[in-house]
N, CA, C and O atoms as a GROMACS GRO file, in nm:
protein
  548
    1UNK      N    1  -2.395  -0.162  -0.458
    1UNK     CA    2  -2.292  -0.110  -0.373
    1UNK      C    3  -2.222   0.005  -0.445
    1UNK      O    4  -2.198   0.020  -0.565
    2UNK      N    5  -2.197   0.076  -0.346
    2UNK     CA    6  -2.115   0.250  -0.438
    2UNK      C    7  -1.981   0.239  -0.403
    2UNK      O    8  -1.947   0.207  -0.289
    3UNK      N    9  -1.888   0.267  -0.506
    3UNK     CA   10  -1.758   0.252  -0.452
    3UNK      C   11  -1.702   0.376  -0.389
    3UNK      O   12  -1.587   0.394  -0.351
    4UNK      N   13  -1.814   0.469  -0.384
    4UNK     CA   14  -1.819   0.615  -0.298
    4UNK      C   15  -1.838   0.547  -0.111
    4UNK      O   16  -1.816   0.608  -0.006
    5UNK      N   17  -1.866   0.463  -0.122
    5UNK     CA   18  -1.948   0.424   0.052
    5UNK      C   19  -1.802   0.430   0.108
    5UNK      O   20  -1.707   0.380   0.048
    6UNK      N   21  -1.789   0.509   0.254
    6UNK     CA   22  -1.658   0.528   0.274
    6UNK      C   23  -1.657   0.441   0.411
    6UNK      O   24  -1.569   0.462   0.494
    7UNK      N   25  -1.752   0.346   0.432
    7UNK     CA   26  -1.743   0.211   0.479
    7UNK      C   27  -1.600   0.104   0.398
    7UNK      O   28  -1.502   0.058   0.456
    8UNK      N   29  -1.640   0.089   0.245
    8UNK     CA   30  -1.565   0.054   0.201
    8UNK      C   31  -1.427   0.050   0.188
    8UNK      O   32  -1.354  -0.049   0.188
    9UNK      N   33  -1.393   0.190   0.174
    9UNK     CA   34  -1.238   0.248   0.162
    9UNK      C   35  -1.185   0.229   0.292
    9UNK      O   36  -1.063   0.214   0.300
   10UNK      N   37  -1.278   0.226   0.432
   10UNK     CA   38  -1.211   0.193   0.553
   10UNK      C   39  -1.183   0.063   0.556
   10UNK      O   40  -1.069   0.024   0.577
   11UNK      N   41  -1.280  -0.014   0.535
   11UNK     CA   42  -1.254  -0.141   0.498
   11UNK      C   43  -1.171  -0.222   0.419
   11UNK      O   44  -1.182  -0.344   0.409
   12UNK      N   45  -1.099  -0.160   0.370
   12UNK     CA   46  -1.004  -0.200   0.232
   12UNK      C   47  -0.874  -0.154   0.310
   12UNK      O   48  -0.781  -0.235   0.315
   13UNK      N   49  -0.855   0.001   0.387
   13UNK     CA   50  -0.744   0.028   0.407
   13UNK      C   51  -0.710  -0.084   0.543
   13UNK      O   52  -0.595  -0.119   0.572
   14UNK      N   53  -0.816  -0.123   0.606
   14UNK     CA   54  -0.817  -0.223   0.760
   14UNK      C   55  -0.746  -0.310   0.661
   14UNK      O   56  -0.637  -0.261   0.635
   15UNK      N   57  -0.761  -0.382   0.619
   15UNK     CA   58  -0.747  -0.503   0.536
   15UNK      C   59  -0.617  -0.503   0.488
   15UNK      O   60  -0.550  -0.606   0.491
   16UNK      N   61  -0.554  -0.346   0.421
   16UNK     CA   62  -0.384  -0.301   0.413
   16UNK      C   63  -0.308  -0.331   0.478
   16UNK      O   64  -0.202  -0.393   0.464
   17UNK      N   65  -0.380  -0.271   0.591
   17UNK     CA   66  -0.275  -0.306   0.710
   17UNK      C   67  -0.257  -0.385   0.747
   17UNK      O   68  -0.138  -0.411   0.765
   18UNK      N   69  -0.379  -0.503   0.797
   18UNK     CA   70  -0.322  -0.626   0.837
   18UNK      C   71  -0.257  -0.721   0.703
   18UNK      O   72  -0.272  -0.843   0.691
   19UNK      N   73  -0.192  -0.641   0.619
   19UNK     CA   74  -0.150  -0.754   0.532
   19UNK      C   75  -0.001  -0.687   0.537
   19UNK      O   76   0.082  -0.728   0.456
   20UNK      N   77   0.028  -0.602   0.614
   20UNK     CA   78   0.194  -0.559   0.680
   20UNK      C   79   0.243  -0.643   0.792
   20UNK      O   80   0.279  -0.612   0.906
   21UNK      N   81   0.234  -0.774   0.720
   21UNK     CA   82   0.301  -0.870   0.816
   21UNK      C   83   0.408  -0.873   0.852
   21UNK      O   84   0.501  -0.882   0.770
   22UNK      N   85   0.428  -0.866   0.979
   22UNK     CA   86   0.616  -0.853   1.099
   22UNK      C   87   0.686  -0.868   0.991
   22UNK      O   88   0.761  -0.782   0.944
   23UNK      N   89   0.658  -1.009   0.932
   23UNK     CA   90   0.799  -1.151   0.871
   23UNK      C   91   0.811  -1.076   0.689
   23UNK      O   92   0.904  -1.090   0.609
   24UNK      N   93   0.702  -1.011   0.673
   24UNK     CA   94   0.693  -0.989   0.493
   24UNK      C   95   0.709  -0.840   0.510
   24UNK      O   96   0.705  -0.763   0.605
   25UNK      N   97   0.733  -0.829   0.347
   25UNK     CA   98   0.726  -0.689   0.313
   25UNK      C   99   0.601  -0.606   0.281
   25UNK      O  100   0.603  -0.508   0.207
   26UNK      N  101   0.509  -0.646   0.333
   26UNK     CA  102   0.322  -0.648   0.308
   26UNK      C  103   0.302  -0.662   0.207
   26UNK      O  104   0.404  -0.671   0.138
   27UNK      N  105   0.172  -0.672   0.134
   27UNK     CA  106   0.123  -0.734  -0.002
   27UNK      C  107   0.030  -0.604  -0.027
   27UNK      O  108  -0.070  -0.562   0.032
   28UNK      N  109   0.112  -0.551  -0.154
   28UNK     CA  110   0.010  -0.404  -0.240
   28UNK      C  111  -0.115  -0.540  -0.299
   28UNK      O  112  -0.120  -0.661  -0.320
   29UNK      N  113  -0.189  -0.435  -0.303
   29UNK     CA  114  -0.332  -0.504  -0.389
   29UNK      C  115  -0.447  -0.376  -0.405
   29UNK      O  116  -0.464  -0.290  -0.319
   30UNK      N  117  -0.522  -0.382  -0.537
   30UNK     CA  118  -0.596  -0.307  -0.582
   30UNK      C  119  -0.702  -0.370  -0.638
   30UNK      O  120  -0.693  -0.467  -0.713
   31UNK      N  121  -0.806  -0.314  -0.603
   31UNK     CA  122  -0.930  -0.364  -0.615
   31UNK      C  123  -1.034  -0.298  -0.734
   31UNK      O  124  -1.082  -0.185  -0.726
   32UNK      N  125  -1.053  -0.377  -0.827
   32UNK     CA  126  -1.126  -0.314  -0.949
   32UNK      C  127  -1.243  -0.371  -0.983
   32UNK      O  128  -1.266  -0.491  -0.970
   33UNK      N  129  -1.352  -0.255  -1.046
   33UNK     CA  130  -1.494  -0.319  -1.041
   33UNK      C  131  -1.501  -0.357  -1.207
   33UNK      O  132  -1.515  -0.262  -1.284
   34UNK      N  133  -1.490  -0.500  -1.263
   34UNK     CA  134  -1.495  -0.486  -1.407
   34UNK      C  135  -1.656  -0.468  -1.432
   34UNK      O  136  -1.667  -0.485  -1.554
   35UNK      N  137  -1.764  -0.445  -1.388
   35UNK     CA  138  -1.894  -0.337  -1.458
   35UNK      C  139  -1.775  -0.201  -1.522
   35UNK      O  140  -1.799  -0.138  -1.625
   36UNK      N  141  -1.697  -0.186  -1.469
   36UNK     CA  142  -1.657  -0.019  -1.516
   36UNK      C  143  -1.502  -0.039  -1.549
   36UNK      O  144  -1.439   0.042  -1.618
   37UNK      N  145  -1.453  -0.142  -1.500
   37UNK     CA  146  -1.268  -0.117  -1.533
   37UNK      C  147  -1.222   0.000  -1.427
   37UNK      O  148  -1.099   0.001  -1.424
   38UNK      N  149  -1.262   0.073  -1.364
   38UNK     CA  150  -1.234   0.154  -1.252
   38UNK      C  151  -1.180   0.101  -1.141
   38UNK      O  152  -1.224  -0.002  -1.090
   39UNK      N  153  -1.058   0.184  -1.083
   39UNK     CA  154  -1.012   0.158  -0.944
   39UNK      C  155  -1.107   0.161  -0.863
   39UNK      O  156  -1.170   0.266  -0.875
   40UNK      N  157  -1.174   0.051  -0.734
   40UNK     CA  158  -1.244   0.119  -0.627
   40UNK      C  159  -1.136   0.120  -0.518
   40UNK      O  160  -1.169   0.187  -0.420
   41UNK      N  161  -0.978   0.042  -0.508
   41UNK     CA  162  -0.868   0.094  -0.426
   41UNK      C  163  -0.780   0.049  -0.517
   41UNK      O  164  -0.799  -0.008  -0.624
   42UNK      N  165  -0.641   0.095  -0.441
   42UNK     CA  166  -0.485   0.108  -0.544
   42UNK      C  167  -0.508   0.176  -0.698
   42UNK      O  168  -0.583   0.269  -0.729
   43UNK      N  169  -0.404   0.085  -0.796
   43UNK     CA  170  -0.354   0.163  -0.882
   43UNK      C  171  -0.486   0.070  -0.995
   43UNK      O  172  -0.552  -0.031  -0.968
   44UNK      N  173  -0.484   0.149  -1.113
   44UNK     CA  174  -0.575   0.126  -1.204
   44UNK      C  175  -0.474  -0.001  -1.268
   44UNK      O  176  -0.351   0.006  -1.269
   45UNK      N  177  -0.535  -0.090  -1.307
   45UNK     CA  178  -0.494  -0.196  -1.408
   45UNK      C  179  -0.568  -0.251  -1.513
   45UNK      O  180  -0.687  -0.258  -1.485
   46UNK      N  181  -0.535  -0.299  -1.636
   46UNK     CA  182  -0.577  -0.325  -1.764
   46UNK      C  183  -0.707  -0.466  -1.723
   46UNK      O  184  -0.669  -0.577  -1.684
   47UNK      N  185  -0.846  -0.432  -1.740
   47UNK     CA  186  -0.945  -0.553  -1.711
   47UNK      C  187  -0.943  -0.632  -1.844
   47UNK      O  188  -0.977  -0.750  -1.847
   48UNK      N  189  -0.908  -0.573  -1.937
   48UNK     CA  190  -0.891  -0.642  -2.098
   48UNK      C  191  -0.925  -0.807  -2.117
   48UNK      O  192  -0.816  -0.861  -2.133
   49UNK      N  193  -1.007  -0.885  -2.120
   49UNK     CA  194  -1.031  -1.029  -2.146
   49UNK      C  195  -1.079  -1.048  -2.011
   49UNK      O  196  -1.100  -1.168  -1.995
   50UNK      N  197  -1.106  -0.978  -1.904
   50UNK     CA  198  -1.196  -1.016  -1.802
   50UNK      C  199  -1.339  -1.022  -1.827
   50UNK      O  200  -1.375  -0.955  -1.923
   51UNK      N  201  -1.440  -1.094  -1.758
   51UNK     CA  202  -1.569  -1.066  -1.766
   51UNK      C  203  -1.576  -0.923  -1.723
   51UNK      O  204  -1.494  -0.856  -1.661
   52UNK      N  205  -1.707  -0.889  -1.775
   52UNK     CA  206  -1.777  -0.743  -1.706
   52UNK      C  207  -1.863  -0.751  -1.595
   52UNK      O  208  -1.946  -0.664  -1.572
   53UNK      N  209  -1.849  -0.841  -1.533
   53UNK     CA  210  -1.914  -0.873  -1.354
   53UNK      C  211  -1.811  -0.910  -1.273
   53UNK      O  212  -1.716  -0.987  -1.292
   54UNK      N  213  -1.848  -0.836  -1.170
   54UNK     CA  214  -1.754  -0.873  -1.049
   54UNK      C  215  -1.655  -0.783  -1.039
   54UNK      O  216  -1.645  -0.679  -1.104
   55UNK      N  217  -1.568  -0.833  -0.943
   55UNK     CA  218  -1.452  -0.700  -0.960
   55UNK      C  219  -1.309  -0.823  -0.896
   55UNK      O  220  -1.302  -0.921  -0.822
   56UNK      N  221  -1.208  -0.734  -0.986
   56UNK     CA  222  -1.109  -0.793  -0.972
   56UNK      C  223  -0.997  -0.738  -0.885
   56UNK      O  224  -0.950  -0.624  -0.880
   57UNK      N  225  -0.951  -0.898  -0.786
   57UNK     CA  226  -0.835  -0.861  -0.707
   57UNK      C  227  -0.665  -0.851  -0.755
   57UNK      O  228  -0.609  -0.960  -0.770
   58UNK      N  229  -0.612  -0.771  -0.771
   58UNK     CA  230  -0.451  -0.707  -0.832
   58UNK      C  231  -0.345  -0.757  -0.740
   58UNK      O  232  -0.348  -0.702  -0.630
   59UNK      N  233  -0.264  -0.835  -0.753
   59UNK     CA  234  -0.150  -0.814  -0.678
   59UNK      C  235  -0.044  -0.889  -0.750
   59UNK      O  236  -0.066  -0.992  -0.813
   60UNK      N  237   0.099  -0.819  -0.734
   60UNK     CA  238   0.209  -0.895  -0.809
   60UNK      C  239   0.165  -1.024  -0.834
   60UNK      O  240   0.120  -1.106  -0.755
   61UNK      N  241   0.189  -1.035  -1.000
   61UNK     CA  242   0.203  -1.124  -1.088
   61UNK      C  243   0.005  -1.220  -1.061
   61UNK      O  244  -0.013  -1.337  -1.096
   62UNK      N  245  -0.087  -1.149  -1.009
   62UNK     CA  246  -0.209  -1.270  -0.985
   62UNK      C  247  -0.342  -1.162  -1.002
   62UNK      O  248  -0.380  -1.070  -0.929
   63UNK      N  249  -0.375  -1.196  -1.082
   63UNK     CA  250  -0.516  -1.112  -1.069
   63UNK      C  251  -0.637  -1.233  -1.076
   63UNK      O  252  -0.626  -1.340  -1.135
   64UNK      N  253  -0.760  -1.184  -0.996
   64UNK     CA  254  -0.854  -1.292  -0.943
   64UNK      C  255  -0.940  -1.259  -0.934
   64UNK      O  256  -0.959  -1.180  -0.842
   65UNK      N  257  -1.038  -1.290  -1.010
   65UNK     CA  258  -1.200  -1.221  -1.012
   65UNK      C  259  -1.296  -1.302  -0.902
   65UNK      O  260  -1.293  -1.423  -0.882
   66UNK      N  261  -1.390  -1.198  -0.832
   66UNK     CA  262  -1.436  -1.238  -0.726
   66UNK      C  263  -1.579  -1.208  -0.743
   66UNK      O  264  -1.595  -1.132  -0.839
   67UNK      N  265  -1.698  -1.243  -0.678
   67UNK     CA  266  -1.811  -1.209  -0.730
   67UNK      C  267  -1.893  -1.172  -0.577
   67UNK      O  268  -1.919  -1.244  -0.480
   68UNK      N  269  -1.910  -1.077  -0.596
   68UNK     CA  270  -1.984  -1.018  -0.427
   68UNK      C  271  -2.050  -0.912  -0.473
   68UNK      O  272  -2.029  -0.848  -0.576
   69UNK      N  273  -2.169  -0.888  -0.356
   69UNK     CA  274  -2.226  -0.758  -0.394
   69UNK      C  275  -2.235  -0.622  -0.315
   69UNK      O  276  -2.241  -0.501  -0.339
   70UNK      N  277  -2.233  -0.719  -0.194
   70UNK     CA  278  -2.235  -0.591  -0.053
   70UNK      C  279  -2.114  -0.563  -0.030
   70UNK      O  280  -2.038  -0.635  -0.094
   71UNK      N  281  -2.053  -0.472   0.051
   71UNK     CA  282  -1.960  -0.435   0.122
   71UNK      C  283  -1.892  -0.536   0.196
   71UNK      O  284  -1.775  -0.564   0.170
   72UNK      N  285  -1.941  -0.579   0.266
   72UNK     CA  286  -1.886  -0.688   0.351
   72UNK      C  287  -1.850  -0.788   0.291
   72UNK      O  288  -1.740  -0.831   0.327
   73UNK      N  289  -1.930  -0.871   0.167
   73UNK     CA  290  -1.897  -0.925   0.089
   73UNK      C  291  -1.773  -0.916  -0.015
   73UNK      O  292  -1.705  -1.009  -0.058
   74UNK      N  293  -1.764  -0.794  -0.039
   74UNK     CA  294  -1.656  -0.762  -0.142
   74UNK      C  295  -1.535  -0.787  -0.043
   74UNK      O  296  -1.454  -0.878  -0.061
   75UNK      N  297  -1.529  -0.697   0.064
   75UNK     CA  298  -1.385  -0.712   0.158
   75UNK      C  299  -1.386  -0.884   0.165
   75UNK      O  300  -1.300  -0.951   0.108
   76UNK      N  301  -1.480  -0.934   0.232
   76UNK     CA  302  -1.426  -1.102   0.242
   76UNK      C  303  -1.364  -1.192   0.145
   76UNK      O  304  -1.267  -1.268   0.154
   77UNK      N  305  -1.472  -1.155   0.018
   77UNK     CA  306  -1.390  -1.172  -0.071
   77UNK      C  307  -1.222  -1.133  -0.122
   77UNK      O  308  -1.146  -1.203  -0.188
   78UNK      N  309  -1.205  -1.028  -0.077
   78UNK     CA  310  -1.111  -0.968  -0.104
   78UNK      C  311  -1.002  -1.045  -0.047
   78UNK      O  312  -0.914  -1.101  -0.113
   79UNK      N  313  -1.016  -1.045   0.109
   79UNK     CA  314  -0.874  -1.088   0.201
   79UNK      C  315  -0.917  -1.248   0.177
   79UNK      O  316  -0.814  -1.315   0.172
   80UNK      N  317  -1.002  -1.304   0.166
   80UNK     CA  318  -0.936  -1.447   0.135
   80UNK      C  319  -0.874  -1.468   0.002
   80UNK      O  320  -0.828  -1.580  -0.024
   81UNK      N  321  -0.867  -1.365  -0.092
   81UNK     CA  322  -0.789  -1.411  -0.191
   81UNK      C  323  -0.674  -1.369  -0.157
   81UNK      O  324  -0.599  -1.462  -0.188
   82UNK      N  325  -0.593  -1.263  -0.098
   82UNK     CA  326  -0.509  -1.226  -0.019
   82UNK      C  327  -0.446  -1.271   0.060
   82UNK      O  328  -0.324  -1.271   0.072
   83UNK      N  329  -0.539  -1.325   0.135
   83UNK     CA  330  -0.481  -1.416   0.231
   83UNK      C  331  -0.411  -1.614   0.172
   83UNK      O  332  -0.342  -1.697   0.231
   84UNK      N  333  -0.450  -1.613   0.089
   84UNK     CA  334  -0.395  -1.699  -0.024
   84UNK      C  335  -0.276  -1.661  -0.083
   84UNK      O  336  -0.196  -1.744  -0.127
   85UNK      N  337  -0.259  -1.556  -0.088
   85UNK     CA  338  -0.147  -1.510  -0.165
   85UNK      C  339  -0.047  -1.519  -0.053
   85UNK      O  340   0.062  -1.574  -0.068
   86UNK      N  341  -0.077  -1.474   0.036
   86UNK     CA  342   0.021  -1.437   0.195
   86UNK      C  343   0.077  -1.566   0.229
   86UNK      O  344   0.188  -1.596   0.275
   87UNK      N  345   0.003  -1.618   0.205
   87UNK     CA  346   0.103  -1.801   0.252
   87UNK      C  347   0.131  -1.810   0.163
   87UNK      O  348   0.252  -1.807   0.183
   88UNK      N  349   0.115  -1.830  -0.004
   88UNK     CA  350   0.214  -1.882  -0.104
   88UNK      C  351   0.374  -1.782  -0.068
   88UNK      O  352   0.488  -1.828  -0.076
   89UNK      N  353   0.337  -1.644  -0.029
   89UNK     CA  354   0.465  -1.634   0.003
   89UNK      C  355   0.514  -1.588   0.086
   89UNK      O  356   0.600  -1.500   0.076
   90UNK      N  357   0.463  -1.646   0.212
   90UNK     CA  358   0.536  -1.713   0.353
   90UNK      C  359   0.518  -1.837   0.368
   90UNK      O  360   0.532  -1.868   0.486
   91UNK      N  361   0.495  -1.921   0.302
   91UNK     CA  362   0.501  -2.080   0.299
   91UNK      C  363   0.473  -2.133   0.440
   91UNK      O  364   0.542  -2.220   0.492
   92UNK      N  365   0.343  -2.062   0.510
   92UNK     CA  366   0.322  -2.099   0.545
   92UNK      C  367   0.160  -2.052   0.629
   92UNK      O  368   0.111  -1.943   0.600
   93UNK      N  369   0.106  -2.119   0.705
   93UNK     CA  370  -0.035  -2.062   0.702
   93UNK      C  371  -0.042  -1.912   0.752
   93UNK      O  372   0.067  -1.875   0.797
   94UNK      N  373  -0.130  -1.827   0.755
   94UNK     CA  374  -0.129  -1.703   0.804
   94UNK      C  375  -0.261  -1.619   0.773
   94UNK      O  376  -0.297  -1.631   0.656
   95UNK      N  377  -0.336  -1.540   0.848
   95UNK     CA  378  -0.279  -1.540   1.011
   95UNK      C  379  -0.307  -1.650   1.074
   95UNK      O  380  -0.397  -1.726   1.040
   96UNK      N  381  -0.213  -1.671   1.193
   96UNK     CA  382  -0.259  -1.773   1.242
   96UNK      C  383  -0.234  -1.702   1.416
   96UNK      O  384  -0.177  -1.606   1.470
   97UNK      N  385  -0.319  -1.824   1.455
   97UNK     CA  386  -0.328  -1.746   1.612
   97UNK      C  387  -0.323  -1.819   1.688
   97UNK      O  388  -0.398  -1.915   1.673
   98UNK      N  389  -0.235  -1.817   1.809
   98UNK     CA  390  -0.187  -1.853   1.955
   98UNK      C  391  -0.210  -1.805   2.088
   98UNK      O  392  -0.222  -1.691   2.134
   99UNK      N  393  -0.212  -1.881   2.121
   99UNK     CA  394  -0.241  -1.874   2.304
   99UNK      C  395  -0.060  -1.897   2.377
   99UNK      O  396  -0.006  -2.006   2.355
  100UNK      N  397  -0.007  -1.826   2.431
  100UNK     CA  398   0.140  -1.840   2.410
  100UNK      C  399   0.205  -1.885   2.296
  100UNK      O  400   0.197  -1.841   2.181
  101UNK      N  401   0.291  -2.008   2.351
  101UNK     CA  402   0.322  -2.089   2.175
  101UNK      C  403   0.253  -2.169   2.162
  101UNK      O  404   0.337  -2.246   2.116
  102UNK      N  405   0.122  -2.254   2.162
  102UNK     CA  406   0.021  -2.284   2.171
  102UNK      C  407  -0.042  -2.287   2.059
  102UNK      O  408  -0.160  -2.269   2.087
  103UNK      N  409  -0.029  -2.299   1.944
  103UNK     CA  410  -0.116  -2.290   1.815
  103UNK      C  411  -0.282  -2.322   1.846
  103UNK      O  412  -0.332  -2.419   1.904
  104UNK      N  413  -0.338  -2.218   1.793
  104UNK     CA  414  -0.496  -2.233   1.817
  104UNK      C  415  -0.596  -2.250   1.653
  104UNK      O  416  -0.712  -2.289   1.639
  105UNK      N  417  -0.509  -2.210   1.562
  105UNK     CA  418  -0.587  -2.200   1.454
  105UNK      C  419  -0.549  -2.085   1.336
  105UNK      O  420  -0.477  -1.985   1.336
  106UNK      N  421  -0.617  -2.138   1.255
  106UNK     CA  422  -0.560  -2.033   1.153
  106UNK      C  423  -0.683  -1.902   1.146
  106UNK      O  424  -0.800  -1.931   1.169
  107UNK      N  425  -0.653  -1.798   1.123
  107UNK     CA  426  -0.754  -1.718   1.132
  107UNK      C  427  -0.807  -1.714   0.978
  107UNK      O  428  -0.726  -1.711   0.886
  108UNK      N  429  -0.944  -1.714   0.956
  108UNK     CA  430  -1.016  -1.712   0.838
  108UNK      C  431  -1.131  -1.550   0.815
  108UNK      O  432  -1.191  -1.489   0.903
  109UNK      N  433  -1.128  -1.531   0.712
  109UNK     CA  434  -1.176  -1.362   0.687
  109UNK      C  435  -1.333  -1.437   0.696
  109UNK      O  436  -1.356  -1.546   0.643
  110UNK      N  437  -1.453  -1.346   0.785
  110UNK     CA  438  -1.524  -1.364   0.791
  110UNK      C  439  -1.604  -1.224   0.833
  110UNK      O  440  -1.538  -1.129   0.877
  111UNK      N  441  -1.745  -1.214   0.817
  111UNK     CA  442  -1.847  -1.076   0.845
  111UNK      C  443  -1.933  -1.168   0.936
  111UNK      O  444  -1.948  -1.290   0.924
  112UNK      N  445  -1.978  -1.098   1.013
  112UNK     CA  446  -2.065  -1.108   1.103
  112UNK      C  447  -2.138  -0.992   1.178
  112UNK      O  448  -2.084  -0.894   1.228
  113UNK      N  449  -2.278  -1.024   1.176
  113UNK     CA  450  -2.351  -0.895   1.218
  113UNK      C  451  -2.332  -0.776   1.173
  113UNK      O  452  -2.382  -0.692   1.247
  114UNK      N  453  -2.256  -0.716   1.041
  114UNK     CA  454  -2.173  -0.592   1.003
  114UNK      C  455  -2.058  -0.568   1.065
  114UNK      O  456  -2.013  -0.454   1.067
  115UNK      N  457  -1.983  -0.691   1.133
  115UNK     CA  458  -1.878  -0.649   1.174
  115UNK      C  459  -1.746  -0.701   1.074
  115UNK      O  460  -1.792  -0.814   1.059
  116UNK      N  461  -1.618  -0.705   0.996
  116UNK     CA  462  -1.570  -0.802   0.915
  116UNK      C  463  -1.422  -0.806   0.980
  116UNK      O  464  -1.338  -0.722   1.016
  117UNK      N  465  -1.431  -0.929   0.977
  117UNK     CA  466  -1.263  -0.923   1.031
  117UNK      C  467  -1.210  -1.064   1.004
  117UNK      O  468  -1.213  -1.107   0.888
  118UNK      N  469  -1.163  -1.136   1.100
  118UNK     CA  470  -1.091  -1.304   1.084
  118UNK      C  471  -1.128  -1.375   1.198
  118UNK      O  472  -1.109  -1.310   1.300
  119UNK      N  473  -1.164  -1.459   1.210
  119UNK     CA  474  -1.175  -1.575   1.263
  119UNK      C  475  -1.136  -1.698   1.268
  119UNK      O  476  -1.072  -1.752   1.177
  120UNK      N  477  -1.181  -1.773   1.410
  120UNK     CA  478  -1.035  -1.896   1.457
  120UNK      C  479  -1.149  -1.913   1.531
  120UNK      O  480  -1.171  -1.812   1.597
  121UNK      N  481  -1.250  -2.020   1.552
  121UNK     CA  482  -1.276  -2.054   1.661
  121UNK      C  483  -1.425  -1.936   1.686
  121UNK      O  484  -1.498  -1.869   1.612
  122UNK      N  485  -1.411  -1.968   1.863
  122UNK     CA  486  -1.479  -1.818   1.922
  122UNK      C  487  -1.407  -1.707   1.934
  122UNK      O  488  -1.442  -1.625   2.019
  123UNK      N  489  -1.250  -1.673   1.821
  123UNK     CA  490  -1.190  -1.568   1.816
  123UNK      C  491  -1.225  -1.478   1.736
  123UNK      O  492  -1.234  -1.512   1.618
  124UNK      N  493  -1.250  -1.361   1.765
  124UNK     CA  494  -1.281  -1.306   1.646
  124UNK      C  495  -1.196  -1.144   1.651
  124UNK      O  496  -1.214  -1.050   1.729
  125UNK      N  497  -1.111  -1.157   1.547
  125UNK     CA  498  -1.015  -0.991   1.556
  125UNK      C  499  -1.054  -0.890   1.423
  125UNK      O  500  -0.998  -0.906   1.314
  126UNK      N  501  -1.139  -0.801   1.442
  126UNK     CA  502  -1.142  -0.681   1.351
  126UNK      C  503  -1.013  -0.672   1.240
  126UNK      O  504  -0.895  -0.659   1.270
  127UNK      N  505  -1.066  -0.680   1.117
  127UNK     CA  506  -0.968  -0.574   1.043
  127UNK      C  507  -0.906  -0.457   1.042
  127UNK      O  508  -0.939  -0.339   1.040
  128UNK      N  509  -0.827  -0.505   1.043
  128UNK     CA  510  -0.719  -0.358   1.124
  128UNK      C  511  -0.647  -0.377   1.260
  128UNK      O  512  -0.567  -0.304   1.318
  129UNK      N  513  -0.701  -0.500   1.295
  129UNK     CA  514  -0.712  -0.508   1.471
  129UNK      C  515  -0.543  -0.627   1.475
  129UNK      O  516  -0.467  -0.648   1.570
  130UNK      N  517  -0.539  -0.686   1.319
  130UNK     CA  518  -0.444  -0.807   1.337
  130UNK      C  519  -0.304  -0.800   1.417
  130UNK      O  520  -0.266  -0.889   1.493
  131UNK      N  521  -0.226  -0.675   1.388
  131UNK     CA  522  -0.079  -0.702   1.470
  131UNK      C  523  -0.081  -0.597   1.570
  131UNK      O  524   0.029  -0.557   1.608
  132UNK      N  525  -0.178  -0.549   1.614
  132UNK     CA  526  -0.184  -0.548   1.790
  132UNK      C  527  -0.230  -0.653   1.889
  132UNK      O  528  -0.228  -0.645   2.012
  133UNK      N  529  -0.261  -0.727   1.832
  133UNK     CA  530  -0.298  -0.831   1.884
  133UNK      C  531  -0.169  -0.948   1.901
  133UNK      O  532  -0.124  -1.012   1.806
  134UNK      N  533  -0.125  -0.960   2.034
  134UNK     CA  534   0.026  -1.002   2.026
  134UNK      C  535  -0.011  -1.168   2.019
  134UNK      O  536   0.086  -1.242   2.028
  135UNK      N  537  -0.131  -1.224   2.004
  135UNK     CA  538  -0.128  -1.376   1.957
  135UNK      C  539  -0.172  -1.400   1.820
  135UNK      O  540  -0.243  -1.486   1.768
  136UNK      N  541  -0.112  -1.300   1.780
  136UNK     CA  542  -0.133  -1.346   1.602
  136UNK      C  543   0.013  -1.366   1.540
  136UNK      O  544   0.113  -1.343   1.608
  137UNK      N  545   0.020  -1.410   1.410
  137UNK     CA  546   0.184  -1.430   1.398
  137UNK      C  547   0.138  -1.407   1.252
  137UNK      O  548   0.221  -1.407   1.161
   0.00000   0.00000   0.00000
């Protein structure tokens, strides 16, 4: 995978955005390939005592090494560690998705067919797609 593929960088910025949740102040995160210690998004950070495989996820106070190889892979990887972080601090699950007030499920980061986004069910909402979508919370 090239961290030039500008599949990726769309994919990473989709993934930004839906982490500008209504209730939070969104969650910065930067994505680094330790083969190289290089930014492939955000700000550069110290890989120092990491392995040299995989690439690591950045965000206040948590860094988390993930092991993927494709594109699609790396983003999934990515937002479920993210998305881990997003409920430790909203204490509570997220995204999660409704049918009025109706709780239907929590949405989970998933790829399918080259498409990557979250899933609940037979729901399925694109990255990027999360807070236009007025049954997500």
């Amino acid at each position: 995978m090239s961290h030039d593929d500008p599949r990726l960088r769309q994919l990473l910025d989709s993934l930004a955005a839906d982490l500008n949740d209504k209730q939070s102040q969104g969650l910065q995160f930067s994505l680094l390939d330790l083969r190289t210690g290089e930014p492939v998004y955000g700000a550069p950070h110290v890989t120092v005592g990491f392995p040299r495989v995989g690439y690591l996820v950045v965000t206040d106070g948590s860094k988390t090494v993930i092991d993927a190889q494709t594109v699609a892979e790396v983003v999934v990887a990515c937002a479920s560690v993210l998305q881990d972080r997003m409920m430790d601090e909203l204490g509570r699950g997220w995204p999660e998705l409704y049918e009025g007030d109706r709780f239907r499920g929590l949405l989970v980061p998933t790829s399918h067919e080259g498409a990557v986004g979250w899933r609940a069910g037979d729901i399925f909402v694109p990255l990027g797609e999360l807070w236009r979508s007025s049954s997500t919370h």
